[in-house]
N, CA and C atoms as an extended XYZ file, in Angstrom:
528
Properties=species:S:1:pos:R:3:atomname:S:1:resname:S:1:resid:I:1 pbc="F F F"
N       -33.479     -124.235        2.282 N   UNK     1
C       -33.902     -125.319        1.393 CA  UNK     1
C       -32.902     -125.510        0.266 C   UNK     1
N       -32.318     -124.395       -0.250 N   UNK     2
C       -31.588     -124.110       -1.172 CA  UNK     2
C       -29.872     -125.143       -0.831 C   UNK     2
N       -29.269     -124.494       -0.131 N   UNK     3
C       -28.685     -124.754        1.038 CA  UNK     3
C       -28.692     -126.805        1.174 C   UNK     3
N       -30.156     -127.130        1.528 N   UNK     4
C       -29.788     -128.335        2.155 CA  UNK     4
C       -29.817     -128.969        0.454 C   UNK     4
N       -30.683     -128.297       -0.695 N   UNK     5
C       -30.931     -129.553       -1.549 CA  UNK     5
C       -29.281     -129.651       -2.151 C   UNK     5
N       -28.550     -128.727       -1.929 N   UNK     6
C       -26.737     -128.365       -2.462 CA  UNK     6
C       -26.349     -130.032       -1.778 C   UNK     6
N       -26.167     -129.685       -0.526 N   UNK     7
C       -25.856     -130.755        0.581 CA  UNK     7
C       -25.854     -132.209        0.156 C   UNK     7
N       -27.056     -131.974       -0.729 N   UNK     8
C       -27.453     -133.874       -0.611 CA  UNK     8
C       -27.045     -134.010       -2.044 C   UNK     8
N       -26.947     -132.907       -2.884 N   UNK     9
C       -26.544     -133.242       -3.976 CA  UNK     9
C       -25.297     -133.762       -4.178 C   UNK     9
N       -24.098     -133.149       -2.895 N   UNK    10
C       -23.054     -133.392       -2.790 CA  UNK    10
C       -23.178     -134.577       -2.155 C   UNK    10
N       -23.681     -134.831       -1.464 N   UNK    11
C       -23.651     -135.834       -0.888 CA  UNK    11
C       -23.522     -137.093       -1.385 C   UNK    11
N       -25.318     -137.351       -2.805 N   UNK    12
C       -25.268     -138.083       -3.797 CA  UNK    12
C       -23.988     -137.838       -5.046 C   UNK    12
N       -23.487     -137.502       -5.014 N   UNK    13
C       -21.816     -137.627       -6.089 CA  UNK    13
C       -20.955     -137.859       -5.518 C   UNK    13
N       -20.826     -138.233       -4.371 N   UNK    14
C       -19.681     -138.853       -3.411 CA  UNK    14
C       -20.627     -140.179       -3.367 C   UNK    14
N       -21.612     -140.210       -2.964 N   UNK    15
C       -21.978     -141.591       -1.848 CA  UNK    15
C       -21.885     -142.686       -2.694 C   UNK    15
N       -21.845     -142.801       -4.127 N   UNK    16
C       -21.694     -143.817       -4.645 CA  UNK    16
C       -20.461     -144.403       -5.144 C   UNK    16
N       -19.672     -143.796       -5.643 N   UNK    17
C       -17.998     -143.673       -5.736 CA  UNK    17
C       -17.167     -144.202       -4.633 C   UNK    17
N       -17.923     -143.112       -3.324 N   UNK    18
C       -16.573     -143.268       -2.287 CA  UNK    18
C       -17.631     -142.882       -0.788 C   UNK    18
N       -18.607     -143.784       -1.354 N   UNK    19
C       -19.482     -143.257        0.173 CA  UNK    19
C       -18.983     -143.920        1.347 C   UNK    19
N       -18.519     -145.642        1.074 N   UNK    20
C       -17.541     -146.171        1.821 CA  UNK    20
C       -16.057     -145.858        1.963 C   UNK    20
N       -15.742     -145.715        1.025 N   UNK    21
C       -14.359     -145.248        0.752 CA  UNK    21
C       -13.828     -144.005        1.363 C   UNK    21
N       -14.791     -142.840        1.347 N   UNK    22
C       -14.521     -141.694        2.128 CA  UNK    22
C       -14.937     -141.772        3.552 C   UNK    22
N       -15.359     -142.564        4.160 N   UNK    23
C       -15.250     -143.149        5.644 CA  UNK    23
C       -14.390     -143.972        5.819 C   UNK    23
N       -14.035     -145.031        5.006 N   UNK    24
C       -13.013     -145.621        5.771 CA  UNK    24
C       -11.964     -144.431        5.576 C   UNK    24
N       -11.519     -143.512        5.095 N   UNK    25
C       -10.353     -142.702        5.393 CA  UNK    25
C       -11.201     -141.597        6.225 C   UNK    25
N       -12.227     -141.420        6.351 N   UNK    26
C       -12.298     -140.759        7.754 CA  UNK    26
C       -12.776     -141.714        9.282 C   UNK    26
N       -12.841     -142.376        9.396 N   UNK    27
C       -13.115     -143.014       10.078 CA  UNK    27
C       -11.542     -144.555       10.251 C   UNK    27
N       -11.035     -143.970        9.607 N   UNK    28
C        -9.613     -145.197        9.875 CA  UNK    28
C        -9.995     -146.455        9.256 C   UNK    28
N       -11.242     -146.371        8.169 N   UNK    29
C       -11.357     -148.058        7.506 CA  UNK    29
C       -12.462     -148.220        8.002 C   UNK    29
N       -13.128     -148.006        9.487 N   UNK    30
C       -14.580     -148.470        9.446 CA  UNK    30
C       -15.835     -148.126        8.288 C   UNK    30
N       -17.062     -148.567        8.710 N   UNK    31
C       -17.800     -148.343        8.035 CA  UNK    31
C       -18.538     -147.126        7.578 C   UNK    31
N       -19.291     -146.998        6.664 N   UNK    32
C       -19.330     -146.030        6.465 CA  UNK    32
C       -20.348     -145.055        7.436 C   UNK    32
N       -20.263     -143.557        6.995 N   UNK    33
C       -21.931     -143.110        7.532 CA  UNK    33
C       -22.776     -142.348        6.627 C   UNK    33
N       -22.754     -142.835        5.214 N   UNK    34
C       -23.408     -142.276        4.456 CA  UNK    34
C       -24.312     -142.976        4.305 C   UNK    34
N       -25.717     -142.980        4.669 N   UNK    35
C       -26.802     -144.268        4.561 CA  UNK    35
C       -27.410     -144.111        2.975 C   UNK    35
N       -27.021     -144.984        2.025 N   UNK    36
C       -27.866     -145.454        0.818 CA  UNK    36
C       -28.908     -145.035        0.773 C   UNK    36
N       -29.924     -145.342        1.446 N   UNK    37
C       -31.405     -145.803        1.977 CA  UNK    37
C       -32.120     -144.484        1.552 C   UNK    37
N       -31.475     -143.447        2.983 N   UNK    38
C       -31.570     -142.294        2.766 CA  UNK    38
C       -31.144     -141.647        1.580 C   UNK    38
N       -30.307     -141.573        0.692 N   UNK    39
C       -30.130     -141.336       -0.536 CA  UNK    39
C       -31.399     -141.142       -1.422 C   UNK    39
N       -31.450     -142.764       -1.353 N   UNK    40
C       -32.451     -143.019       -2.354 CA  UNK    40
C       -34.133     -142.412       -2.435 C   UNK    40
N       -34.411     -142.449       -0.770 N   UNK    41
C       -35.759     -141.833       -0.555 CA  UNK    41
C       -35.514     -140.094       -0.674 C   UNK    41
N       -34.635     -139.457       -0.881 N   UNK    42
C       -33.848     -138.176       -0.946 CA  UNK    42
C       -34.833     -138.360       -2.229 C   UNK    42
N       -33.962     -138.571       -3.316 N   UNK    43
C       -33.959     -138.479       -5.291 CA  UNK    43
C       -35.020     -139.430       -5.274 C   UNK    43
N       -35.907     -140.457       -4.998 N   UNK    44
C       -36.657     -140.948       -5.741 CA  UNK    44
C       -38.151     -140.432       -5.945 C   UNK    44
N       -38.155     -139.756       -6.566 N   UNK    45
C       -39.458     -138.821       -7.099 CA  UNK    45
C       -41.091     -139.930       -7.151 C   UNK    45
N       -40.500     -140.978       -7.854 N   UNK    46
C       -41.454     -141.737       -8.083 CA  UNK    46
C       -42.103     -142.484       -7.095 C   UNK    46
N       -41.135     -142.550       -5.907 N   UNK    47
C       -41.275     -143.401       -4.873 CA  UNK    47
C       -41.589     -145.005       -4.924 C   UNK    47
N       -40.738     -145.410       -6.155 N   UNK    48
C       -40.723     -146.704       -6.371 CA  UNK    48
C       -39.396     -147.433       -5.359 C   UNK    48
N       -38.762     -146.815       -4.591 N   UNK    49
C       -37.822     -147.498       -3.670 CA  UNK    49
C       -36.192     -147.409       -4.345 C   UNK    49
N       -36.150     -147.171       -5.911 N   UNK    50
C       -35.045     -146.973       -6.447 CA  UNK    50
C       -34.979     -145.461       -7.124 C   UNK    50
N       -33.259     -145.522       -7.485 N   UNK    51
C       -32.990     -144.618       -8.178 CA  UNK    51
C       -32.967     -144.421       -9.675 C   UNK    51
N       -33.923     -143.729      -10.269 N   UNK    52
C       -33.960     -144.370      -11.695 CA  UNK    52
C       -33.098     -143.184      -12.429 C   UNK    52
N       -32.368     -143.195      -13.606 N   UNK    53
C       -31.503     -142.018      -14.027 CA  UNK    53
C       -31.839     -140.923      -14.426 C   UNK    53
N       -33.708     -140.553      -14.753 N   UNK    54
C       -33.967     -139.706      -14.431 CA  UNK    54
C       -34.295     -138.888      -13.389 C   UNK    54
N       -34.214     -139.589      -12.400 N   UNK    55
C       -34.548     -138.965      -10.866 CA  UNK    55
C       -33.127     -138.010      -10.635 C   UNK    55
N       -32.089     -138.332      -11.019 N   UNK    56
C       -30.705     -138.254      -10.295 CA  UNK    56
C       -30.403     -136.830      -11.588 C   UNK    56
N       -29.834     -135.867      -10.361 N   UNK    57
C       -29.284     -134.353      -11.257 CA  UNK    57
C       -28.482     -134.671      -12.476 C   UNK    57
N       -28.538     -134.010      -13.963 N   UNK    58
C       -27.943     -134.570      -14.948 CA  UNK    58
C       -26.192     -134.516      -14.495 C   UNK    58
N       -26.254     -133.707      -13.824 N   UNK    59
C       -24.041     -133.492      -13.535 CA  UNK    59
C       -23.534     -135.076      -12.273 C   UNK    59
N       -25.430     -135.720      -11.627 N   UNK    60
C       -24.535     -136.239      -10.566 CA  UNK    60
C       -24.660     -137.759      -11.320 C   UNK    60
N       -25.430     -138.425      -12.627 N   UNK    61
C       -25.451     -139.469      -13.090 CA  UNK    61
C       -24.020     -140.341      -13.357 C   UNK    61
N       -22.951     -139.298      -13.786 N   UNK    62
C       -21.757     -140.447      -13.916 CA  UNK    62
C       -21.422     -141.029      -12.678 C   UNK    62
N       -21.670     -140.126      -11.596 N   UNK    63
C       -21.307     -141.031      -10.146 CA  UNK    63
C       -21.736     -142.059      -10.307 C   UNK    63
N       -23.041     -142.399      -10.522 N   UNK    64
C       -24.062     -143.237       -9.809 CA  UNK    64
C       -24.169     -144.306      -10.686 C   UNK    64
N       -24.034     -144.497      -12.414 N   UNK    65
C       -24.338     -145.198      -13.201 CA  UNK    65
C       -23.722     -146.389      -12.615 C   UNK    65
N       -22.079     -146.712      -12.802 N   UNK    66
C       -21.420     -147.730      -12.122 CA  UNK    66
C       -22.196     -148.474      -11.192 C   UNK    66
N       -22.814     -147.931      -10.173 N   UNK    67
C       -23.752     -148.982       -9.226 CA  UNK    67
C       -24.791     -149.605      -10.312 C   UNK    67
N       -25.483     -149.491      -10.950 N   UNK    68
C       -26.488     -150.101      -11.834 CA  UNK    68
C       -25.925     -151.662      -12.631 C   UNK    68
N       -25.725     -152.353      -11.597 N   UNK    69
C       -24.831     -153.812      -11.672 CA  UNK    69
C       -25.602     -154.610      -12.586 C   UNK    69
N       -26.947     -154.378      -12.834 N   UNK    70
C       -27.976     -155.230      -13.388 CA  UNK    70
C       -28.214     -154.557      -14.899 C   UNK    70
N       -27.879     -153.675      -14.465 N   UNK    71
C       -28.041     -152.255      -16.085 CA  UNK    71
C       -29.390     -152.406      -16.577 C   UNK    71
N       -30.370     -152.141      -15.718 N   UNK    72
C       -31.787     -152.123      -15.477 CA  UNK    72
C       -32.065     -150.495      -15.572 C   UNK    72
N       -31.226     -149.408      -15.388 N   UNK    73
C       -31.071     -147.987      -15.314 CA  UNK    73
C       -31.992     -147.494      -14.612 C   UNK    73
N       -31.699     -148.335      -13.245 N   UNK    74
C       -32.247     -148.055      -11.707 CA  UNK    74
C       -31.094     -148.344      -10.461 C   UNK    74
N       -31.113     -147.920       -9.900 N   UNK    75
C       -29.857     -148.234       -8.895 CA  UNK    75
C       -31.093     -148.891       -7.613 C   UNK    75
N       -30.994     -149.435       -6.834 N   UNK    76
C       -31.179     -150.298       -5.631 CA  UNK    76
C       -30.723     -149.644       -4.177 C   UNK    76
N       -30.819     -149.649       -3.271 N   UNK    77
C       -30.300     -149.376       -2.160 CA  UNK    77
C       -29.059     -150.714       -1.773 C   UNK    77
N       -29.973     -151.910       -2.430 N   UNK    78
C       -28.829     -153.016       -2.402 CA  UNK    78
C       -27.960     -153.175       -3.396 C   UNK    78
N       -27.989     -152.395       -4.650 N   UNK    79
C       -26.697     -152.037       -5.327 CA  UNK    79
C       -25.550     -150.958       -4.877 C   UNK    79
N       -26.798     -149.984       -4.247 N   UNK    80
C       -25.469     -148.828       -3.673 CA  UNK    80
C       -24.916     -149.316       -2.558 C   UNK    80
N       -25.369     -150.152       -1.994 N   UNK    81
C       -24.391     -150.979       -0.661 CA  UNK    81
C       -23.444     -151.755       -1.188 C   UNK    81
N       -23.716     -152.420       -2.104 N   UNK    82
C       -22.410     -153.818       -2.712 CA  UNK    82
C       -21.795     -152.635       -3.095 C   UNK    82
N       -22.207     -151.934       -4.350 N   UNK    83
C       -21.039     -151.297       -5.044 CA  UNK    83
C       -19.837     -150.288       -3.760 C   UNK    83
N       -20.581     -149.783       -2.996 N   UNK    84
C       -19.881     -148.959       -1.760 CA  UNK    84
C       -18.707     -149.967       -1.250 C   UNK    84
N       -19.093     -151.032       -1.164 N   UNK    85
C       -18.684     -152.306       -0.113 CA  UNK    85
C       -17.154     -152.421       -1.187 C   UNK    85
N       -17.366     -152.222       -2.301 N   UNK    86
C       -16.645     -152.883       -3.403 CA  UNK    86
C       -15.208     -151.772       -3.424 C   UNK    86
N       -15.913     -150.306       -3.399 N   UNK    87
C       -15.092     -149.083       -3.877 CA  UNK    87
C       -14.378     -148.911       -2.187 C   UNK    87
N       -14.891     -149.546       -1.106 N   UNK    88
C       -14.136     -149.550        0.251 CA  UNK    88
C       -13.244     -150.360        0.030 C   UNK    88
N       -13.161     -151.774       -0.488 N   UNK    89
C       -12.263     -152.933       -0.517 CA  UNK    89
C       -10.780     -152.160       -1.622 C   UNK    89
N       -11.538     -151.439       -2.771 N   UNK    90
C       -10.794     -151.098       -3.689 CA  UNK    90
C        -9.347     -150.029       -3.280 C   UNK    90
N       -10.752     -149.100       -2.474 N   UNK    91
C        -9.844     -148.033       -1.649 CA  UNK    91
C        -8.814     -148.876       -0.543 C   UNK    91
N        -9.274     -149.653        0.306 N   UNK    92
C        -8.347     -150.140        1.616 CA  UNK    92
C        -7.174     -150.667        0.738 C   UNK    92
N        -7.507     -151.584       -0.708 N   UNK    93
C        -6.625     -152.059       -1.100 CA  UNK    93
C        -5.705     -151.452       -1.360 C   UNK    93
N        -5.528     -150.097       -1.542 N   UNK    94
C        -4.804     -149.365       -2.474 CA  UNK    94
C        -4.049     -148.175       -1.245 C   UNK    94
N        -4.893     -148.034       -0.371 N   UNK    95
C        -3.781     -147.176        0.560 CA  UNK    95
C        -3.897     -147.503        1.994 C   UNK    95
N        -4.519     -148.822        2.709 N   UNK    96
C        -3.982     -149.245        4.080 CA  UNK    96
C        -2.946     -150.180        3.615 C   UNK    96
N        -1.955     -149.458        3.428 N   UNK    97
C        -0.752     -149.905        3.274 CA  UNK    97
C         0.155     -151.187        4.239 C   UNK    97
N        -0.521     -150.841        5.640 N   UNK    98
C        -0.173     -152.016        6.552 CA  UNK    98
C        -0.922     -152.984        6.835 C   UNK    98
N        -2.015     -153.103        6.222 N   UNK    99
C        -3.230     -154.372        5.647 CA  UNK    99
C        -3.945     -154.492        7.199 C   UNK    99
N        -4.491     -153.385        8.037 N   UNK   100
C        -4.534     -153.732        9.206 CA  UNK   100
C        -6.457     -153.224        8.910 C   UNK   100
N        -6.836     -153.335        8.353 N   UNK   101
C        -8.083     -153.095        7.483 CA  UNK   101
C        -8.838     -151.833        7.584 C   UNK   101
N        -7.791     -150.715        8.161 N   UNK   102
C        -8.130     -149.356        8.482 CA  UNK   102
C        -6.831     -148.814        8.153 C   UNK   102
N        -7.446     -147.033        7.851 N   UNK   103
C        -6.392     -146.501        7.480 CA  UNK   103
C        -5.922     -145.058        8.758 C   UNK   103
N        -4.498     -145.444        9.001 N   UNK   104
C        -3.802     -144.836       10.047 CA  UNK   104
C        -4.058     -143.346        9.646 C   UNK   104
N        -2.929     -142.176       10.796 N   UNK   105
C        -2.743     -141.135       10.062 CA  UNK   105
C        -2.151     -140.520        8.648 C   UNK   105
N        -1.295     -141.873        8.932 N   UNK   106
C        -0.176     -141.530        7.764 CA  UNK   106
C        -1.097     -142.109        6.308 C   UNK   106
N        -1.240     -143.148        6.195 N   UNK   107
C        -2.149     -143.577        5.459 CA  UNK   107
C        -3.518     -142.686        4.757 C   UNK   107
N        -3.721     -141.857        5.925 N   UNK   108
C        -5.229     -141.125        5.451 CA  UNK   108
C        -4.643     -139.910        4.787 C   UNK   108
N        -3.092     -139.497        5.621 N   UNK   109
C        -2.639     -138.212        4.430 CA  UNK   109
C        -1.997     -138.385        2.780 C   UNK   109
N        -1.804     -139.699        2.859 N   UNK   110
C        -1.531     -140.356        1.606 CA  UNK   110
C        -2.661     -140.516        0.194 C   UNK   110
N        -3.513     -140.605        1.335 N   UNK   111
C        -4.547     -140.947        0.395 CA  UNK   111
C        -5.357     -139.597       -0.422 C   UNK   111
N        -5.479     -139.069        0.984 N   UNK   112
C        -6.064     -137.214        0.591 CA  UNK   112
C        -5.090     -136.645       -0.423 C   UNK   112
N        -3.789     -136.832       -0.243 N   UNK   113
C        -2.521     -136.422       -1.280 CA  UNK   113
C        -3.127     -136.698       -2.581 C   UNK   113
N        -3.654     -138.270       -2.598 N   UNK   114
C        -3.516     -138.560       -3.954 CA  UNK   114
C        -4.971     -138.282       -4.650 C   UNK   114
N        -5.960     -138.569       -3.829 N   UNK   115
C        -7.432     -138.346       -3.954 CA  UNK   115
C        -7.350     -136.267       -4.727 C   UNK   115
N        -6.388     -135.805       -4.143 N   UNK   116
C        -6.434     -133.814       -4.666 CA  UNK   116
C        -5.957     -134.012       -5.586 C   UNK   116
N        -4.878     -134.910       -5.644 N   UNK   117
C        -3.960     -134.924       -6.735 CA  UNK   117
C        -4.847     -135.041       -8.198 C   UNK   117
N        -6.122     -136.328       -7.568 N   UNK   118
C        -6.825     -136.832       -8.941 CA  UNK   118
C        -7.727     -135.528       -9.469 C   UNK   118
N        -7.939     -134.806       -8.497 N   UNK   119
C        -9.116     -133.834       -8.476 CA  UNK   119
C        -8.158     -132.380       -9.523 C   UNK   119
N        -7.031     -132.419       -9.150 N   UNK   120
C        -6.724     -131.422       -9.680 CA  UNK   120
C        -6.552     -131.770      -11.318 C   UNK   120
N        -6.007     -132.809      -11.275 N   UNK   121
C        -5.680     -133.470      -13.036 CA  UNK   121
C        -7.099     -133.355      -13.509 C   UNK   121
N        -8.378     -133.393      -13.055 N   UNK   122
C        -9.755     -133.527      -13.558 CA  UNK   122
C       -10.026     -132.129      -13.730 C   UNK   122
N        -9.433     -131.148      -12.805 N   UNK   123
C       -10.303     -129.909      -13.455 CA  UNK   123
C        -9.026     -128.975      -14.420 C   UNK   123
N        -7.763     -129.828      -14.572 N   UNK   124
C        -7.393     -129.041      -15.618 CA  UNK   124
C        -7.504     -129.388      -16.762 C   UNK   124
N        -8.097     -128.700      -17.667 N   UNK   125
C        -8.384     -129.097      -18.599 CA  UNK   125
C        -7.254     -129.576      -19.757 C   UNK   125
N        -6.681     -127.967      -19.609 N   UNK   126
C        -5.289     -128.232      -20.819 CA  UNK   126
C        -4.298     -129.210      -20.485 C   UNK   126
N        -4.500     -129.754      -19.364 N   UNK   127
C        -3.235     -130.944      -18.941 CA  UNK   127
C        -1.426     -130.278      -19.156 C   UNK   127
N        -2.067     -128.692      -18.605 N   UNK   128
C        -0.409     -127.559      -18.057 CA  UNK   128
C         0.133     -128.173      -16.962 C   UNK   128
N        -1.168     -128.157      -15.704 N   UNK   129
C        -0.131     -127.869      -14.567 CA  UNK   129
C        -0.751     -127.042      -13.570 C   UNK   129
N        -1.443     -126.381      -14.519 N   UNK   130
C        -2.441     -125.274      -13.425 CA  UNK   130
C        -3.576     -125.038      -13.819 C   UNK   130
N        -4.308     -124.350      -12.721 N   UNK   131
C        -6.020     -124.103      -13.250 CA  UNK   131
C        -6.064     -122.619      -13.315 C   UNK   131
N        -6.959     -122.409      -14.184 N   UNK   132
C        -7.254     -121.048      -14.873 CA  UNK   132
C        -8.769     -120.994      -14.513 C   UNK   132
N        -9.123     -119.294      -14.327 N   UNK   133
C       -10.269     -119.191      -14.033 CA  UNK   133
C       -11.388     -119.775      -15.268 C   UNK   133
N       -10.630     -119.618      -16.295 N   UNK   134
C       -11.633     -120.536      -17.470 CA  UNK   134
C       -11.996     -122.125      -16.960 C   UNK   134
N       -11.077     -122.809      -16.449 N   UNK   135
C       -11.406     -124.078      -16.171 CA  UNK   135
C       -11.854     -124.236      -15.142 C   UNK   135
N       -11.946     -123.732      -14.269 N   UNK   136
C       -13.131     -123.880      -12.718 CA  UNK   136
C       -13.916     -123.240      -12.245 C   UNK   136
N       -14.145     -121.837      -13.570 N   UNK   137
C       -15.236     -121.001      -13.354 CA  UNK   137
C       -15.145     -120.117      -11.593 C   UNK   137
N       -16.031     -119.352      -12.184 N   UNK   138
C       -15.761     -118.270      -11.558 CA  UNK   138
C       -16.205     -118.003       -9.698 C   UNK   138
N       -16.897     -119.279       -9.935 N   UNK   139
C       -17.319     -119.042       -8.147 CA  UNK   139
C       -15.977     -119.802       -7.692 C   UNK   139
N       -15.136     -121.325       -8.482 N   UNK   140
C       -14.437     -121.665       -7.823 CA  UNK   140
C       -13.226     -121.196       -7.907 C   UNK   140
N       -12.977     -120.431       -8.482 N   UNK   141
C       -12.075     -119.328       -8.446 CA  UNK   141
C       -12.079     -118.258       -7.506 C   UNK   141
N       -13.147     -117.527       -7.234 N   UNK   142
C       -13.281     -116.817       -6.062 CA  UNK   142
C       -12.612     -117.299       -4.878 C   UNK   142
N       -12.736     -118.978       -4.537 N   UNK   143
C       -11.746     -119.335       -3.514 CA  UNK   143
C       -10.458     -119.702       -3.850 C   UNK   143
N       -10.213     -120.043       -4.957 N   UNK   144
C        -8.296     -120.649       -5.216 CA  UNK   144
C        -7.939     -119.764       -5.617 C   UNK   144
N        -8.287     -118.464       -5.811 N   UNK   145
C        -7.472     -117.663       -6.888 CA  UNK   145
C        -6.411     -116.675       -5.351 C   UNK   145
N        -7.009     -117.077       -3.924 N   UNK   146
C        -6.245     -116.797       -3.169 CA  UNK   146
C        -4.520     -117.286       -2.974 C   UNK   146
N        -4.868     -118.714       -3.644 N   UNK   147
C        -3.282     -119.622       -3.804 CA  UNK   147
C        -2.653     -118.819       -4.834 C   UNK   147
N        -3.168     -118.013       -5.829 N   UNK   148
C        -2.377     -117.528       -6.765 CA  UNK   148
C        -1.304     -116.774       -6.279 C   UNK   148
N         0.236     -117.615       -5.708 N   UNK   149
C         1.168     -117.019       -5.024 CA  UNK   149
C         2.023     -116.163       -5.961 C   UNK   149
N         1.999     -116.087       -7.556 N   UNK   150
C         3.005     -115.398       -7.972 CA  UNK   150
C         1.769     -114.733       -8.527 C   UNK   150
N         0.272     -114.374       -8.706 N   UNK   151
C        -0.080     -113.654       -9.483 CA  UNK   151
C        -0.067     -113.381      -10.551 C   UNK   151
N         0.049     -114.530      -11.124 N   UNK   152
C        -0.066     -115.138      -12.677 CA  UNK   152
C        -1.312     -115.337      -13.504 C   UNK   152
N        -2.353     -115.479      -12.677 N   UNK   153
C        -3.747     -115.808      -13.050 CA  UNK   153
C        -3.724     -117.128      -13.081 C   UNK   153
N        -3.217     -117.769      -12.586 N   UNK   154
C        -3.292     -119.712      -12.088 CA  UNK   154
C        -3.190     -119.956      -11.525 C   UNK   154
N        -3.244     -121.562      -10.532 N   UNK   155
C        -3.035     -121.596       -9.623 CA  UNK   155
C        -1.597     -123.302      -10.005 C   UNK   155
N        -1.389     -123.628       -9.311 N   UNK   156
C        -0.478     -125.007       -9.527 CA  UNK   156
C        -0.849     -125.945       -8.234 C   UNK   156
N        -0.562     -127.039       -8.161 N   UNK   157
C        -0.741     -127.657       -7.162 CA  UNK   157
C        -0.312     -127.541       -6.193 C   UNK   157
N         0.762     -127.260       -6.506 N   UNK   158
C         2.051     -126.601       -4.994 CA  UNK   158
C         1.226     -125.908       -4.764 C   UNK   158
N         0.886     -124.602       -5.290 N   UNK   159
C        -0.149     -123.166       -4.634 CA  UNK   159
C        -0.920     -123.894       -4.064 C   UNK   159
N        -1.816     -124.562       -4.097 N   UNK   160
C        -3.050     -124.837       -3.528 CA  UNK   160
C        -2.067     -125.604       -2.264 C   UNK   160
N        -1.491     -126.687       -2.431 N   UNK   161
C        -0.681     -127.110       -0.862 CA  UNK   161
C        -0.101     -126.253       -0.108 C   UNK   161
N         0.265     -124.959       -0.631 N   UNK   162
C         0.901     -123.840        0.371 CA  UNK   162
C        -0.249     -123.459        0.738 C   UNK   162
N        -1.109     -123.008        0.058 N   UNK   163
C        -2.336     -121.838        0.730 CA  UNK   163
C        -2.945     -122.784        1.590 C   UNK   163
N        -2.961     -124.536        1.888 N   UNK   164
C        -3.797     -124.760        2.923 CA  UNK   164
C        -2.720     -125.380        3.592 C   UNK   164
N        -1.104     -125.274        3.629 N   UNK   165
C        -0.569     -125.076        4.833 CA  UNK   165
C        -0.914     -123.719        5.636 C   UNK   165
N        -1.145     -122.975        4.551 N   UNK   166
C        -0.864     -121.712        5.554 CA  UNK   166
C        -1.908     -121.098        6.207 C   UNK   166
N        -3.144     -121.841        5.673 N   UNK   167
C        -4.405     -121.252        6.167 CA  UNK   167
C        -5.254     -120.054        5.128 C   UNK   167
N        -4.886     -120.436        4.358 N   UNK   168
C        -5.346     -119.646        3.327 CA  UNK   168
C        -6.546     -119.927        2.609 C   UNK   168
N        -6.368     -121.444        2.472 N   UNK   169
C        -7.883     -122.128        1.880 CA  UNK   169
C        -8.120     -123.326        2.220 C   UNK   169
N        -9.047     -123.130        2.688 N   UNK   170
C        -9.844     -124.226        3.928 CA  UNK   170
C       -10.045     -125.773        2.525 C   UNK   170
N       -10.829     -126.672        3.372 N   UNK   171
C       -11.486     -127.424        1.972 CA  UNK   171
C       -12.138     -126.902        1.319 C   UNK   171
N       -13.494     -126.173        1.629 N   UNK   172
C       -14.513     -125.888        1.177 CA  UNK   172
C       -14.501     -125.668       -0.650 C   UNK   172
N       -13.187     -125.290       -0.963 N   UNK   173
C       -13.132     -125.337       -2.389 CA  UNK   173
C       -13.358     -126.344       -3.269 C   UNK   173
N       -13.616     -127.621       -3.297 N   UNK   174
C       -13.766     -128.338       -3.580 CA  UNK   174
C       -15.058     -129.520       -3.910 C   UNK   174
N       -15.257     -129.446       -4.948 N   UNK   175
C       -16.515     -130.163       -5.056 CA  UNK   175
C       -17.325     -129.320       -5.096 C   UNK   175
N       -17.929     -127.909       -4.746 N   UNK   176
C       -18.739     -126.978       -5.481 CA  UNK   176
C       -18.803     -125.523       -5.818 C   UNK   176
């Protein structure tokens, strides 16, 4: 139970951002398969059909606010579809580079490049260069602190691109 409510939590802090967006780069640009719908009947406590901002975990609300198009401080199943629809157009715009309305191989490693890239600038705090077990805490450290190739107590971005050339650290580090 523990386990699945993690799942959907992750689930809800992606699905509104990049619920389209992270299918069309797994899926080459098609649509998505994160269903809204389901989301919403997930978190809506009240069972009024929406997401209201107290329903939604206090860490996963910045995802989700942006969809609230009406700023009613309820999200819709038909807001999290436009807004999805919107952050897919935003995404295709920005890395199907050959406008073919899906994104290739090359294209999808471009994008993952830059998508870690954003992730890593977000969890460093001091804006060095590297992450410290102070800034990603200690469970997510348990997995990157394997990239720590010189044993410095940090990690750098390069580290983290060597350790998952080499098989060292899977995704799973990421996001929780």
């Amino acid at each position: 139970m523990k386990k699945q409510m993690k799942t959907w939590l992750i689930a809800l802090s992606l699905a509104v951002p990049t619920f389209v967006a992270g299918s069309a780069m797994a899926h080459g640009g098609g649509g998505g398969h994160r269903d809204p719908a389901q989301l919403v009947q997930k978190f809506d406590a009240n069972k009024n059909g929406k997401l209201e901002m107290g329903e939604i975990p206090e860490k996963m609300r910045n995802h989700v606010q942006a969809a609230d198009t009406n700023k009613d401080g309820a999200i819709t199943v038909d807001e999290l579809k436009a807004y999805g629809a919107a952050k897919k157009q935003e995404f295709l715009a920005k890395y199907d580079t050959n406008k073919d309305g899906k994104l290739d191989d090359g294209e999808k490693k471009v994008a993952h490049a830059a998508k870690a890239k954003e992730h890593f600038a977000r969890m460093d705090k001091d804006n060095n260069g590297a992450l410290t077990q102070a800034e990603v805490g200690d469970k997510k450290w348990s997995r990157l602190s394997v990239a720590d190739a010189d044993k410095n107590g940090s990690v750098t971005q390069a580290e983290i691109e060597q350790a998952h050339a080499a098989g060292k650290l899977g995704h799973g580090h990421r996001g929780k």
